[in-house]
C-alpha positions in Angstrom: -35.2 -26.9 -180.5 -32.1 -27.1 -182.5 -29.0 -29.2 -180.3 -25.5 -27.8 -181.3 -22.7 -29.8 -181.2 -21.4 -28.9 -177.8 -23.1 -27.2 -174.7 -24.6 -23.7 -175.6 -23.2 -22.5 -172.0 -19.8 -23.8 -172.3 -20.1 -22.6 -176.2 -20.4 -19.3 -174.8 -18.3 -19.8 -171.9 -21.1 -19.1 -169.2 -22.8 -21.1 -166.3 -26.0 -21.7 -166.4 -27.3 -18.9 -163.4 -25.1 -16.2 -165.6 -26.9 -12.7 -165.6 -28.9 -11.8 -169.4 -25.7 -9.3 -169.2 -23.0 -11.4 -168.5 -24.4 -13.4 -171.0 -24.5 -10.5 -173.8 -20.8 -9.3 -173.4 -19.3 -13.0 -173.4 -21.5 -13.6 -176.6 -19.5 -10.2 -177.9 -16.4 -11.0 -176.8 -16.4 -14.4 -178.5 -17.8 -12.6 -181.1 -14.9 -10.4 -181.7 -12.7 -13.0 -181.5 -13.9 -15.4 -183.9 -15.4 -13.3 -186.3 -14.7 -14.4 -190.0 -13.1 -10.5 -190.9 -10.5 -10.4 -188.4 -9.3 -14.2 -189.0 -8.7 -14.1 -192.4 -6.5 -17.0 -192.4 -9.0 -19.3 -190.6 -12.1 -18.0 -192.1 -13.7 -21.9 -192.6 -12.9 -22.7 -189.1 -14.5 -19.1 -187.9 -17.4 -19.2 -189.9 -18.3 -22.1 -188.2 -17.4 -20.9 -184.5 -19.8 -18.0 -185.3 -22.6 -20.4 -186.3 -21.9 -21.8 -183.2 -21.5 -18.8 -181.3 -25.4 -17.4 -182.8 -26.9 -21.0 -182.1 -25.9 -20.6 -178.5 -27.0 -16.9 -178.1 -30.0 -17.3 -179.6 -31.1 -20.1 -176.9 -29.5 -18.7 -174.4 -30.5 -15.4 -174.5 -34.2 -16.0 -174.8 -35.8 -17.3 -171.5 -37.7 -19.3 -172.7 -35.9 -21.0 -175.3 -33.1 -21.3 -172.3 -35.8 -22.9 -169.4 -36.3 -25.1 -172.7 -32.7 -25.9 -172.9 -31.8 -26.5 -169.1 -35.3 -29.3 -169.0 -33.3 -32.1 -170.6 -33.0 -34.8 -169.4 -28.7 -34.9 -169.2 -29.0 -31.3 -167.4 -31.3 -33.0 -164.4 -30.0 -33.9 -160.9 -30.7 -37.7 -159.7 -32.3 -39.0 -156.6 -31.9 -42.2 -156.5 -28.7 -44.6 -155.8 -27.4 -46.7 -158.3 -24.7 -47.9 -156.7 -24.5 -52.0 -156.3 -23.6 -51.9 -152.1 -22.8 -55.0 -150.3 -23.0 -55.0 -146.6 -20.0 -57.4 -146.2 -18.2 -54.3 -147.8 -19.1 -52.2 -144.6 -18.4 -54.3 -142.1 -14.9 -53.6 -140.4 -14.6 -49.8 -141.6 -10.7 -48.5 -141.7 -9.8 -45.7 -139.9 -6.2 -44.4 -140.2 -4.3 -43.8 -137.5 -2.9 -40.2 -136.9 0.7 -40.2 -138.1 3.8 -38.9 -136.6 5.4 -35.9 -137.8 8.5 -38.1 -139.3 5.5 -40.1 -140.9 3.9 -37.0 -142.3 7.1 -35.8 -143.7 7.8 -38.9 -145.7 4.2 -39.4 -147.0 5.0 -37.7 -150.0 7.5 -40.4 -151.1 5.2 -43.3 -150.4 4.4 -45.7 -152.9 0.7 -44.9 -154.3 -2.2 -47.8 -153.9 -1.4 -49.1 -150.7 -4.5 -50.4 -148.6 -4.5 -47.8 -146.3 -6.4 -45.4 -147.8 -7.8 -42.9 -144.6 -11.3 -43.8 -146.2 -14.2 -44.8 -143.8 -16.5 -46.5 -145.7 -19.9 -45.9 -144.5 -23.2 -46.2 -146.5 -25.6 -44.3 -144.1 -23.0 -41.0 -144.0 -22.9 -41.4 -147.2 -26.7 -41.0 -148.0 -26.9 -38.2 -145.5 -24.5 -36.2 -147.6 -26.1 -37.3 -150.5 -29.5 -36.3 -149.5 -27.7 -33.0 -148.2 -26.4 -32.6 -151.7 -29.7 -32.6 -153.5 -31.2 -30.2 -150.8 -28.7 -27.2 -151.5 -28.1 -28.3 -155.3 -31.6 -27.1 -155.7 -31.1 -23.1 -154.5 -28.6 -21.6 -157.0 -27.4 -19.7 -153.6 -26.1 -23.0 -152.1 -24.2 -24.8 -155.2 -21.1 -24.3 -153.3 -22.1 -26.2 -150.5 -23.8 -29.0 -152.5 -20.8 -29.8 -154.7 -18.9 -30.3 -150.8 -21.8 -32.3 -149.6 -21.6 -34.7 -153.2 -17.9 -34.8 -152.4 -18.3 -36.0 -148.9 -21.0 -38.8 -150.4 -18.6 -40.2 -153.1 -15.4 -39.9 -149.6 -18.0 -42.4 -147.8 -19.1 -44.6 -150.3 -16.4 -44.2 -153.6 -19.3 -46.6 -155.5 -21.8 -44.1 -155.0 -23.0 -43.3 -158.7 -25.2 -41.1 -158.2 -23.0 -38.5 -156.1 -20.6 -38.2 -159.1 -23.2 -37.5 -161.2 -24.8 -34.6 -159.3 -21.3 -33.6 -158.8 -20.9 -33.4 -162.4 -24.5 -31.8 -162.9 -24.0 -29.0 -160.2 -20.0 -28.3 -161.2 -21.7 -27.8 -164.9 -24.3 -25.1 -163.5 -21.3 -23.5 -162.0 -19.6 -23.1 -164.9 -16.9 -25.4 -163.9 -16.8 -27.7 -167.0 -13.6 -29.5 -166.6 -14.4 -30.9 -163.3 -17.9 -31.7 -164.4 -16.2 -34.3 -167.2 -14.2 -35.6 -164.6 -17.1 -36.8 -162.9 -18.6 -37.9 -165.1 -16.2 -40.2 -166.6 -16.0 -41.6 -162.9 -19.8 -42.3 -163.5 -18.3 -44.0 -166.7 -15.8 -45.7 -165.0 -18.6 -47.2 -162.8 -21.4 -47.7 -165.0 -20.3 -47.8 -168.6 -23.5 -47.8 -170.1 -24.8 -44.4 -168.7 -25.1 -43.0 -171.9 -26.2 -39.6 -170.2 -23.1 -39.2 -168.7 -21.7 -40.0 -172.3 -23.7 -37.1 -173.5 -22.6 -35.2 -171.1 -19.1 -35.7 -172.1 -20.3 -35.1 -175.9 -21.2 -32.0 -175.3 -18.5 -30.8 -173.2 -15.5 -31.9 -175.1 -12.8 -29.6 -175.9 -13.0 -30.3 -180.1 -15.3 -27.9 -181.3 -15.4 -28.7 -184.6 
């Protein structure tokens, strides 16, 4: 199968569990948009937007060609953790106090990376929300919930690898591409060798040509 450039979903400007319709009129409307005849002063730059545009249809649009598509390996969720724990890390975990009304008022002012942070680290919460995560992320019904559930792993355990990157994999199905490459270049920021989330990135970026 032919790999374009960028994502055929976020060429088209669709998520992945988009209707055959839905996917038809935002193929038209890009369509309309870009099309050579009507950008007479751009016409290299939309001749290659509507090669784009066809590539991604064509996939898209067929079922098979687009159960094809969504079975690479970047697409797929991960179940295992990557992150590097130490237990000395978890051993006096930080609660923050409740603040007083004059403290909440001035909290806006603070200065940023102070060492009380609110977080409570905790590994085991963490792989409950993570296990939570990959439950739901697997019902197209319950994506919602799953992308809370990642959020809550990565609150826990802010090393947790593998959270952001079914973060990133499940805010992609939703069609929420800018906070997919967020987390993803927290996966990055992590692990810089994961060249999946790289990919990911890749395909993603804003340049299209």
């Amino acid at each position: 199968m032919p790999q374009g450039k960028r994502d055929y979903y976020k060429v088209l400007g669709v998520c992945t569990t988009s209707s055959a319709e839905e996917i038809k009129k935002a193929y038209r409307s890009a369509s309309k948009k870009y099309h050579p005849d009507l950008n007479p002063d751009l016409k290299l730059f939309s001749e290659e937007k509507m090669r784009e545009l066809v590539e991604a249809y064509e996939v898209i649009s067929d079922p098979e060609k687009k159960k094809e598509y969504d079975k690479q390996q970047q697409f797929q969720l991960r179940k295992g953790r990557q992150a590097h724990l130490t237990t000395k890390s978890f051993t006096k975990p930080a609660f923050k106090k409740e603040e007083s009304l004059l403290e909440r008022l001035f909290s806006p002012f603070r200065k940023k990376g102070g060492s009380d942070t609110g977080v409570r680290l905790d590994p085991k919460e963490a792989d409950t929300h993570f296990t939570l995560g990959l439950t739901m992320a697997q019902n197209e019904s319950l994506y919602d919930q799953a992308i809370e559930e990642f959020r809550l792993t990565t609150k826990f355990d802010p090393n947790y690898t593998e959270a952001f990157w079914n973060l990133g994999i499940v805010c992609y199905r939703k069609g929420l591409f800018d906070e997919a490459i967020v987390n993803f270049q927290k996966v990055m920021a992590l692990k810089k060798d994961d060249m999946l989330s790289r990919k990911m990135i890749d395909l993603l970026r804003d340049d299209t040509l």
